[in-house]
Backbone as XML, in Angstrom:
<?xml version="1.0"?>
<chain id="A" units="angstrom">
  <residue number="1" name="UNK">
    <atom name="N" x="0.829" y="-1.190" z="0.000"/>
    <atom name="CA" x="0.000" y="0.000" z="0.000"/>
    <atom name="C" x="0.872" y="1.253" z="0.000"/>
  </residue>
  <residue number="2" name="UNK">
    <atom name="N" x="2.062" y="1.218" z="0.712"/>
    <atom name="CA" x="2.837" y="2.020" z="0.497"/>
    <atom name="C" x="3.080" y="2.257" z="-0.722"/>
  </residue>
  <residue number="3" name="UNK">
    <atom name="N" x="3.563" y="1.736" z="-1.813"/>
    <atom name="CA" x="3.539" y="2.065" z="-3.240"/>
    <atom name="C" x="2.798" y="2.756" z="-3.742"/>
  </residue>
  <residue number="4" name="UNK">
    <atom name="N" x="1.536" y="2.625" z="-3.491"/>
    <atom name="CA" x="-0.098" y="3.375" z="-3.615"/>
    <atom name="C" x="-0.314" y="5.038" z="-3.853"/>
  </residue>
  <residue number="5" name="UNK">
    <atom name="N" x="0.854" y="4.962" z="-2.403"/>
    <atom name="CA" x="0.960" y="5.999" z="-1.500"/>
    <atom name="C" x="2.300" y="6.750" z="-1.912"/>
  </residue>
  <residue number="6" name="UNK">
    <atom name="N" x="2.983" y="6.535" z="-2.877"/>
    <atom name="CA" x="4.122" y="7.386" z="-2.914"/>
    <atom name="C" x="4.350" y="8.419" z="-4.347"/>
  </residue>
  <residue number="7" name="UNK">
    <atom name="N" x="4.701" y="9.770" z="-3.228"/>
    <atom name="CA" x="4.140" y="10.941" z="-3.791"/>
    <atom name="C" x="5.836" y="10.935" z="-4.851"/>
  </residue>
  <residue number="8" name="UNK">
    <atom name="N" x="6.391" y="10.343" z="-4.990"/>
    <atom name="CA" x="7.840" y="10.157" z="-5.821"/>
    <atom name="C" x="8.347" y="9.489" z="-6.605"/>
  </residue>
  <residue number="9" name="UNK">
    <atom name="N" x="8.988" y="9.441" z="-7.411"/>
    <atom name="CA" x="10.084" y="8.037" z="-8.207"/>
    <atom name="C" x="10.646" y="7.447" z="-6.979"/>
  </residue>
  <residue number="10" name="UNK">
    <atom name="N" x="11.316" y="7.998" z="-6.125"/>
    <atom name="CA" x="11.667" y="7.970" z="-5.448"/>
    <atom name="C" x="11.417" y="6.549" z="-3.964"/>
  </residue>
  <residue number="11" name="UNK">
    <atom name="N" x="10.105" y="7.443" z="-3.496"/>
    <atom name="CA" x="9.721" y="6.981" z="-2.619"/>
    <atom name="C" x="8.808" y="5.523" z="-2.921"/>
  </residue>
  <residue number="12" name="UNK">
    <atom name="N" x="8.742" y="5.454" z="-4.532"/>
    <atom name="CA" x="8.055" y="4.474" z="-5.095"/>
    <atom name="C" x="9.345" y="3.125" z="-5.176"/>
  </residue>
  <residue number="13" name="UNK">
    <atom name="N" x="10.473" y="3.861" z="-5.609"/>
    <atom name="CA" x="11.525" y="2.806" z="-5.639"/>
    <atom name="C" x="12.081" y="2.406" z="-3.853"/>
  </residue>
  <residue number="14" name="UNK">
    <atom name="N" x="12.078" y="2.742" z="-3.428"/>
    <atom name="CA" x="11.908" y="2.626" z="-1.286"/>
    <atom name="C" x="10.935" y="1.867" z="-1.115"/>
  </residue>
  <residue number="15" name="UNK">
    <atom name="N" x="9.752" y="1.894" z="-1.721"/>
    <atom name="CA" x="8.750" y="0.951" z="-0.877"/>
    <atom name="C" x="8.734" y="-0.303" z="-1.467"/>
  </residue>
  <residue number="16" name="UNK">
    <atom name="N" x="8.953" y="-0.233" z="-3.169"/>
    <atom name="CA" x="9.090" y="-1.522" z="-4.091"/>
    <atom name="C" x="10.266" y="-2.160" z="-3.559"/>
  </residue>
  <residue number="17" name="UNK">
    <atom name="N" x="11.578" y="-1.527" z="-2.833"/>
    <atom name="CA" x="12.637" y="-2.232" z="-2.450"/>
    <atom name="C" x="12.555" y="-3.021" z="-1.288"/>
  </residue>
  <residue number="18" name="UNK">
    <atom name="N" x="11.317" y="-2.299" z="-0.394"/>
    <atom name="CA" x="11.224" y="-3.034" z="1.198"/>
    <atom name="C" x="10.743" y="-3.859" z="0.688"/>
  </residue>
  <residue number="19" name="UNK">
    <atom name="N" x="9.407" y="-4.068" z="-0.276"/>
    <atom name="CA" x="8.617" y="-5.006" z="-0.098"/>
    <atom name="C" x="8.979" y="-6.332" z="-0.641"/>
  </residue>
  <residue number="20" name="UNK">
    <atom name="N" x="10.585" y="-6.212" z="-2.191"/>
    <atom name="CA" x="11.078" y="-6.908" z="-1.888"/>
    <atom name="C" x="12.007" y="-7.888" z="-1.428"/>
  </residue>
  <residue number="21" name="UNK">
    <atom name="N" x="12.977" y="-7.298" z="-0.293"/>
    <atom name="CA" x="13.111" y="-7.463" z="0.694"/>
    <atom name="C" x="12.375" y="-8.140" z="1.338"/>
  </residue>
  <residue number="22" name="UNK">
    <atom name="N" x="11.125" y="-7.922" z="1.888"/>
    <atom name="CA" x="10.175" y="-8.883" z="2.686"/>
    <atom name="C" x="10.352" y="-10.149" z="2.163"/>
  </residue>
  <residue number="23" name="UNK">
    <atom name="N" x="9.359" y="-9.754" z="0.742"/>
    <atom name="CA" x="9.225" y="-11.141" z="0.166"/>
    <atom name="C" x="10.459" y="-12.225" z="0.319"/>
  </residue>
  <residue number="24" name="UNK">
    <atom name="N" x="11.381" y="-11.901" z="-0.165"/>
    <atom name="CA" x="12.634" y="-13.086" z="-0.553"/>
    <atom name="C" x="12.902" y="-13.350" z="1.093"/>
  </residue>
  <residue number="25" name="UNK">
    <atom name="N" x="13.077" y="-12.581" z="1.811"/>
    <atom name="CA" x="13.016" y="-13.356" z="3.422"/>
    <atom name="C" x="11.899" y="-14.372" z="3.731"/>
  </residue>
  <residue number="26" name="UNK">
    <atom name="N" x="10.723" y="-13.980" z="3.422"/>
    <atom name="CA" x="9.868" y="-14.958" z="3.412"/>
    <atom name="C" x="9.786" y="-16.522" z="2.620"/>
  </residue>
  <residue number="27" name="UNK">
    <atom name="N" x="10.441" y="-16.278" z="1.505"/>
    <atom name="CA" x="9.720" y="-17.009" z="0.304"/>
    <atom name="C" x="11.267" y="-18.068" z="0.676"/>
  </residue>
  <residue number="28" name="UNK">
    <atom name="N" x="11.973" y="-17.525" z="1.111"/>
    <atom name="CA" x="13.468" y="-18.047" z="1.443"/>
    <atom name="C" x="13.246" y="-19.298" z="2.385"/>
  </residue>
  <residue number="29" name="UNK">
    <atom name="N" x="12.657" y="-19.294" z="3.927"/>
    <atom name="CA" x="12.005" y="-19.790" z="5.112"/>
    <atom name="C" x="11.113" y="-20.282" z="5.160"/>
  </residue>
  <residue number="30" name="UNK">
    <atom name="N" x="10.209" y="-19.819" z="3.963"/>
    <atom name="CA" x="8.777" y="-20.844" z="4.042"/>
    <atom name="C" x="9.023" y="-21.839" z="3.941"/>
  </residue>
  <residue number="31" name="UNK">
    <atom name="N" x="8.897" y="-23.296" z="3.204"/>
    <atom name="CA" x="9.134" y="-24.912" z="3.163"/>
    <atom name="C" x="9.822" y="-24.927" z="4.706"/>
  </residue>
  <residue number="32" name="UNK">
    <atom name="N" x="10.673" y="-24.661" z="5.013"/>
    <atom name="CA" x="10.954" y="-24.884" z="6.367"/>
    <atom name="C" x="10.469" y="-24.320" z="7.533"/>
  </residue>
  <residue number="33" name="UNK">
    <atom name="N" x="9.891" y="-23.757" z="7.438"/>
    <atom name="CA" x="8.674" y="-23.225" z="8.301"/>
    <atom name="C" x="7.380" y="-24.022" z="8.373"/>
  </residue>
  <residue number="34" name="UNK">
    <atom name="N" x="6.569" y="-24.325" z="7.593"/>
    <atom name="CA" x="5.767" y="-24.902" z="7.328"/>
    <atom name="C" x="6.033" y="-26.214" z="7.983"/>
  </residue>
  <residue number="35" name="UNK">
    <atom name="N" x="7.158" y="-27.120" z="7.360"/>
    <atom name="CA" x="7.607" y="-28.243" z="8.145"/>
    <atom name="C" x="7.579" y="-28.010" z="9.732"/>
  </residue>
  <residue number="36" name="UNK">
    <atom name="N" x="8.179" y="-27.334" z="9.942"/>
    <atom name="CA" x="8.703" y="-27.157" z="11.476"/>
    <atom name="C" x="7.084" y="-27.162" z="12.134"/>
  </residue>
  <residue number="37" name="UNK">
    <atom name="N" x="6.253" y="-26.018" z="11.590"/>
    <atom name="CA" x="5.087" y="-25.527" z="12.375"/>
    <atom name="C" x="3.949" y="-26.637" z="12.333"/>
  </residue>
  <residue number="38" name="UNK">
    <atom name="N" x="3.535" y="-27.497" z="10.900"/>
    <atom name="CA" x="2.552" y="-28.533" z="11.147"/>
    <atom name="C" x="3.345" y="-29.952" z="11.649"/>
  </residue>
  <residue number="39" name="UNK">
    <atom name="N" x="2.199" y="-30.773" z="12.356"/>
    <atom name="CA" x="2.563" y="-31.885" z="12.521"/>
    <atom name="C" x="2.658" y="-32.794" z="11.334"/>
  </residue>
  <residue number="40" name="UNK">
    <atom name="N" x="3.219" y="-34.062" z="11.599"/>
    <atom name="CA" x="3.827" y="-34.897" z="10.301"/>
    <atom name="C" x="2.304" y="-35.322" z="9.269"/>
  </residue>
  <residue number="41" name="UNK">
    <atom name="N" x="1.201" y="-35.594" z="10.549"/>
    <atom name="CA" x="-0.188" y="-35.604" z="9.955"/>
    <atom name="C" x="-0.757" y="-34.604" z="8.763"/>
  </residue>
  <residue number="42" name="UNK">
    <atom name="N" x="-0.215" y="-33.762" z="9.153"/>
    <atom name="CA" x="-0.867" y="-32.507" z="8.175"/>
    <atom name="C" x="-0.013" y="-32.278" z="7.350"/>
  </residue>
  <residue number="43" name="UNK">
    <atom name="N" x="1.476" y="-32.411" z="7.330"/>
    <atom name="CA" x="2.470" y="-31.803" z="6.779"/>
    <atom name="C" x="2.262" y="-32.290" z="4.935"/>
  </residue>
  <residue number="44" name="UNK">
    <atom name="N" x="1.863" y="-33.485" z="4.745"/>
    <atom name="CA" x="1.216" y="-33.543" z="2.937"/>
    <atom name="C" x="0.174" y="-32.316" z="2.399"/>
  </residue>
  <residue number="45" name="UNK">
    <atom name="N" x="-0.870" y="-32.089" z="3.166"/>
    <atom name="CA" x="-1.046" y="-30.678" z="3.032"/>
    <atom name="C" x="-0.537" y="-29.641" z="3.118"/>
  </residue>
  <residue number="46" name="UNK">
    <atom name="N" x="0.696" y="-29.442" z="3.574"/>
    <atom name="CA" x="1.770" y="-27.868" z="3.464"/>
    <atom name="C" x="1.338" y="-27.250" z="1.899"/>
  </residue>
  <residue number="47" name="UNK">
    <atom name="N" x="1.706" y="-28.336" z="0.802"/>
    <atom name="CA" x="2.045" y="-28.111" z="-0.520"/>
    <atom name="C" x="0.415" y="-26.936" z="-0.821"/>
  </residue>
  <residue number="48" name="UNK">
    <atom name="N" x="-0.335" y="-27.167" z="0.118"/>
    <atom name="CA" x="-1.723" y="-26.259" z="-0.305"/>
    <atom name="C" x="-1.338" y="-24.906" z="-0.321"/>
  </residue>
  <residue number="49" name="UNK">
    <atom name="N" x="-0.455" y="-24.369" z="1.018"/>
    <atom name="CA" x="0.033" y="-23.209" z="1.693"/>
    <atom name="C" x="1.073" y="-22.618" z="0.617"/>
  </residue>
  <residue number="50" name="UNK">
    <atom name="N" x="1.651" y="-23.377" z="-0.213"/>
    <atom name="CA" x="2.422" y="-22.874" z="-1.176"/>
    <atom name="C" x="1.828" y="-23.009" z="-2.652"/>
  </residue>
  <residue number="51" name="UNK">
    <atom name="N" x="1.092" y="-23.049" z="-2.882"/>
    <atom name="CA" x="0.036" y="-23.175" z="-4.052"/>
    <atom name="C" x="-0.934" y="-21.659" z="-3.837"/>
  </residue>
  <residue number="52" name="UNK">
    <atom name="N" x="-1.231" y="-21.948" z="-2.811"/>
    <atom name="CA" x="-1.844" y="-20.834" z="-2.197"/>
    <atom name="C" x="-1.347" y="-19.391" z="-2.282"/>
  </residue>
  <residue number="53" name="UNK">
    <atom name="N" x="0.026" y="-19.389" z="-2.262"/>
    <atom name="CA" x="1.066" y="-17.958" z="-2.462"/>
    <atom name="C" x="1.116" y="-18.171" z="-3.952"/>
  </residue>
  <residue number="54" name="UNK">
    <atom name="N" x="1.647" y="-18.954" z="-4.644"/>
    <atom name="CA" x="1.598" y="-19.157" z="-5.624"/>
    <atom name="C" x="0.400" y="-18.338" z="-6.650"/>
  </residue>
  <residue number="55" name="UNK">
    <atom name="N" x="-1.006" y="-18.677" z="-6.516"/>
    <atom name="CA" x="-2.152" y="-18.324" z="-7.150"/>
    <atom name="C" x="-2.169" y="-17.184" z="-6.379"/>
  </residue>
  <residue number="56" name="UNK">
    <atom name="N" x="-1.961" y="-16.764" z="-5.575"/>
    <atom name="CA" x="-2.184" y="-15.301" z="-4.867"/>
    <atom name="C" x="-1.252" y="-14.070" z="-5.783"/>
  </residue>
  <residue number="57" name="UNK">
    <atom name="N" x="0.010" y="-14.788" z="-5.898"/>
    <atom name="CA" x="0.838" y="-13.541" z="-6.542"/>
    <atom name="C" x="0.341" y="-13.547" z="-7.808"/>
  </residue>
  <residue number="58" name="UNK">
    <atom name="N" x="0.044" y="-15.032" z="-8.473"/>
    <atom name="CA" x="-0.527" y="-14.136" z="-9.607"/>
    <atom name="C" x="-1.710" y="-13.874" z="-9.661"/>
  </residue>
  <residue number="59" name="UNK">
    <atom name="N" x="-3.000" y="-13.674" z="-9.096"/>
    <atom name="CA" x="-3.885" y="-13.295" z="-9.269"/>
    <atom name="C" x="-3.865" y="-11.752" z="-9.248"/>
  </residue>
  <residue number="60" name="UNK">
    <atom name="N" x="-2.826" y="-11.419" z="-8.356"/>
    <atom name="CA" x="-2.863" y="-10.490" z="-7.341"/>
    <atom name="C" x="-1.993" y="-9.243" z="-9.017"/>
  </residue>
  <residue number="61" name="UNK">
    <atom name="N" x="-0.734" y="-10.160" z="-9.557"/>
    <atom name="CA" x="-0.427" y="-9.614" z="-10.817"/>
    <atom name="C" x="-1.278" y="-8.811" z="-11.594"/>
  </residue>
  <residue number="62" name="UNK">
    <atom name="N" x="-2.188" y="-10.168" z="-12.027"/>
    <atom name="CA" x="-3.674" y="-9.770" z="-13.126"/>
    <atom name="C" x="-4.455" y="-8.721" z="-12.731"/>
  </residue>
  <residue number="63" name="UNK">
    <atom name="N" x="-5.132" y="-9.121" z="-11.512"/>
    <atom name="CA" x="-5.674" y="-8.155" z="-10.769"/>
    <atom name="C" x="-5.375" y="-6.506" z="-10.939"/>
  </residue>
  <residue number="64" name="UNK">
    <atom name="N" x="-4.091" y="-6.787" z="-10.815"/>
    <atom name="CA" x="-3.803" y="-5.623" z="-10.176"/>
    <atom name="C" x="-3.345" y="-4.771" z="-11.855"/>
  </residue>
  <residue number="65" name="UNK">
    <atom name="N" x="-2.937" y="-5.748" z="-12.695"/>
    <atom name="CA" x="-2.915" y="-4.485" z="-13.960"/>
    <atom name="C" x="-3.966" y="-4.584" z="-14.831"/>
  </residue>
  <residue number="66" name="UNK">
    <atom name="N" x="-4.955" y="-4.928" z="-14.615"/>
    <atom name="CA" x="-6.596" y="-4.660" z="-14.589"/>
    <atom name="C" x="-6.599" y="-3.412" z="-13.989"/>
  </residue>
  <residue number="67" name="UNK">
    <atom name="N" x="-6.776" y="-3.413" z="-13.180"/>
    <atom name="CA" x="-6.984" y="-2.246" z="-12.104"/>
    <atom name="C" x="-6.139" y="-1.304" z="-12.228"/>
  </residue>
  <residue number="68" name="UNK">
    <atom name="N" x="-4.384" y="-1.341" z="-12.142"/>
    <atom name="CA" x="-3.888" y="0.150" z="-12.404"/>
    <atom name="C" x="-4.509" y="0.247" z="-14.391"/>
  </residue>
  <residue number="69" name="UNK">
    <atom name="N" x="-4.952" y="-0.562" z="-15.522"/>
    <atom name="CA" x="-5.257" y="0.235" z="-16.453"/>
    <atom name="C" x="-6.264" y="0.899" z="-16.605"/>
  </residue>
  <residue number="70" name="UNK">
    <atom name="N" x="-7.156" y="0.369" z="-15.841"/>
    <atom name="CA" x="-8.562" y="0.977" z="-15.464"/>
    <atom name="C" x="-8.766" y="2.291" z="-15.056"/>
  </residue>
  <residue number="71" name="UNK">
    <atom name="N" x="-7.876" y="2.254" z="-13.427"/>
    <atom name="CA" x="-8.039" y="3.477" z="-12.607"/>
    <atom name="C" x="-5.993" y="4.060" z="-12.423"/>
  </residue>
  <residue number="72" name="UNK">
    <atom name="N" x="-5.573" y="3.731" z="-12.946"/>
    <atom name="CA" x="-4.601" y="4.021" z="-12.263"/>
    <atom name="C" x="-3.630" y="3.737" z="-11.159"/>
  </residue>
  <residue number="73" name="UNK">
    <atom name="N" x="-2.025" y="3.194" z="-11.461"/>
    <atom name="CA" x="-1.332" y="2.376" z="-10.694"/>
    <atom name="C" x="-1.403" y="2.667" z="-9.465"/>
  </residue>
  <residue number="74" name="UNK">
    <atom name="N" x="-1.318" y="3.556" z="-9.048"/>
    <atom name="CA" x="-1.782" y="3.847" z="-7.538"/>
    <atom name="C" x="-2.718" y="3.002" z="-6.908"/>
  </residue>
  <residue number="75" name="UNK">
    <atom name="N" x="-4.067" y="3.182" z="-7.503"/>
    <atom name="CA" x="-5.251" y="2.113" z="-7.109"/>
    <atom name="C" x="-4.893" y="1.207" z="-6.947"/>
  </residue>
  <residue number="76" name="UNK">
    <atom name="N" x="-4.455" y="0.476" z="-8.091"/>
    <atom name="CA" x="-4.037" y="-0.620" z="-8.087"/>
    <atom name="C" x="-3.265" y="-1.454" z="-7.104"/>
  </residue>
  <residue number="77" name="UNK">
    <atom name="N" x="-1.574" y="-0.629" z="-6.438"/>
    <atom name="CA" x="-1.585" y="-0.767" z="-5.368"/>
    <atom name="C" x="-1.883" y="-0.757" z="-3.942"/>
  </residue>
  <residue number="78" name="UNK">
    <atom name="N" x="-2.621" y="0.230" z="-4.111"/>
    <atom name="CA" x="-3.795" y="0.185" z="-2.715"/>
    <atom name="C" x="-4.440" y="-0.438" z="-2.539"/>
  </residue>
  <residue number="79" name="UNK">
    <atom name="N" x="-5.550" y="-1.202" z="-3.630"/>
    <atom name="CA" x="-6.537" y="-2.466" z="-3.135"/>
    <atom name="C" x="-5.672" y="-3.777" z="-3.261"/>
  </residue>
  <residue number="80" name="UNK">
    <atom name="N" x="-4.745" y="-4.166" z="-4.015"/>
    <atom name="CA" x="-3.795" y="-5.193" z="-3.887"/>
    <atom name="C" x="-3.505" y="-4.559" z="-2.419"/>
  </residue>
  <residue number="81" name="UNK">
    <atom name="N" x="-2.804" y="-3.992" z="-2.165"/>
    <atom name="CA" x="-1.971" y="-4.249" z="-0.717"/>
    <atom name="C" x="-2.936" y="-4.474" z="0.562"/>
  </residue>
  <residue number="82" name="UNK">
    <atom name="N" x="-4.301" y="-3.468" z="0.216"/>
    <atom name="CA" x="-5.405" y="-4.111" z="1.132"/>
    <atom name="C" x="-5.793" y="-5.696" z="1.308"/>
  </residue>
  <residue number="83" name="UNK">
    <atom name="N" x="-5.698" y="-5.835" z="0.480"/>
    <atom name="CA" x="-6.410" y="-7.557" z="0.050"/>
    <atom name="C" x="-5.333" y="-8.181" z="0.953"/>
  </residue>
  <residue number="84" name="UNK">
    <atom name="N" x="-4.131" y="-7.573" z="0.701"/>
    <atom name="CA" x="-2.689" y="-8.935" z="1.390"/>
    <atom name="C" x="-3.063" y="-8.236" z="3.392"/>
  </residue>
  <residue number="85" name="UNK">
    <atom name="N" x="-3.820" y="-7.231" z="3.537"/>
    <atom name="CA" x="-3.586" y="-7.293" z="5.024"/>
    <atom name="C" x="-4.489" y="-8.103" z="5.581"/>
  </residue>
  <residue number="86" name="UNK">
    <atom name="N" x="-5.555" y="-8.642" z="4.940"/>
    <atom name="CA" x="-6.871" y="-9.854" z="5.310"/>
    <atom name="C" x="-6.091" y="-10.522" z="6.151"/>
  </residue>
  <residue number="87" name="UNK">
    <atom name="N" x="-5.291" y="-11.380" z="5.810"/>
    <atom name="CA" x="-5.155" y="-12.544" z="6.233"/>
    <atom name="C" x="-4.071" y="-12.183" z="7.382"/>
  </residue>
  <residue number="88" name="UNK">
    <atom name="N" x="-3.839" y="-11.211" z="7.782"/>
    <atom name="CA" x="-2.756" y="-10.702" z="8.966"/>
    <atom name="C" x="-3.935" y="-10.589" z="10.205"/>
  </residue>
  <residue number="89" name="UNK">
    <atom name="N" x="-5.482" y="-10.133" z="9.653"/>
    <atom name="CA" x="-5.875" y="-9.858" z="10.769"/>
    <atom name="C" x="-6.622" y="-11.180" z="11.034"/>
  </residue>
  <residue number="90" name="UNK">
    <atom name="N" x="-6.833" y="-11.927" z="10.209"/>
    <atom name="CA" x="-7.326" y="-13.106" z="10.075"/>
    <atom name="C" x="-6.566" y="-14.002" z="11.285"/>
  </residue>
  <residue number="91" name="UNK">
    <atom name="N" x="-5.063" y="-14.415" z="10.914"/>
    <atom name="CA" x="-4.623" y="-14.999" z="11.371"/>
    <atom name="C" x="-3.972" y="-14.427" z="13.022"/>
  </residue>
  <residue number="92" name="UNK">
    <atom name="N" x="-4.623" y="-13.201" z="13.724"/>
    <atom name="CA" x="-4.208" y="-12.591" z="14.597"/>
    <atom name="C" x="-5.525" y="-12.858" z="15.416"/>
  </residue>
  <residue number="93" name="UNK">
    <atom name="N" x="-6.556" y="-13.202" z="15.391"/>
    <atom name="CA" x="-7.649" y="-13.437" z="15.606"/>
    <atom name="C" x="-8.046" y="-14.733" z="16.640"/>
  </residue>
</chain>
């Protein structure tokens, strides 16, 4: 959402850099995370949790240049980045 939100070249290349940053820390740890966190019972289902990111980024792609050609890249990153905070409050719950 920060991207959404940036009044710069600048501040647009800063937020595209944190975010990926995030990602590759994440995407780095996941499979071993997943292992670690379900039991051996569930753990054949992990592969859902990564299918799941999988169809998310690209939906989230399509989506989203639908939407910045429509309304404009800004938008575009604002309801994409909304959509990714669901599941933060979801899973805080």
């Amino acid at each position: 959402m920060c991207s959404g939100l940036a009044p710069t070249f600048t501040a647009l290349f800063v937020c595209r850099g944190l975010v990926g940053i995030g990602e590759a820390s994440v995407r780095a740890g996941s499979p071993g995370d997943d292992s670690d966190s379900f039991p051996l019972s569930i753990e054949p289902h992990t592969g859902n949790l990564r299918f799941g990111n999988a169809a998310g980024r690209r939906a989230g792609l399509a989506l989203g240049g639908i939407m910045g050609e429509r309304h404009g890249w800004q938008y575009a990153f604002l309801i994409v980045g909304a959509i990714g905070i669901i599941p933060v409050f979801r899973l805080s719950s």
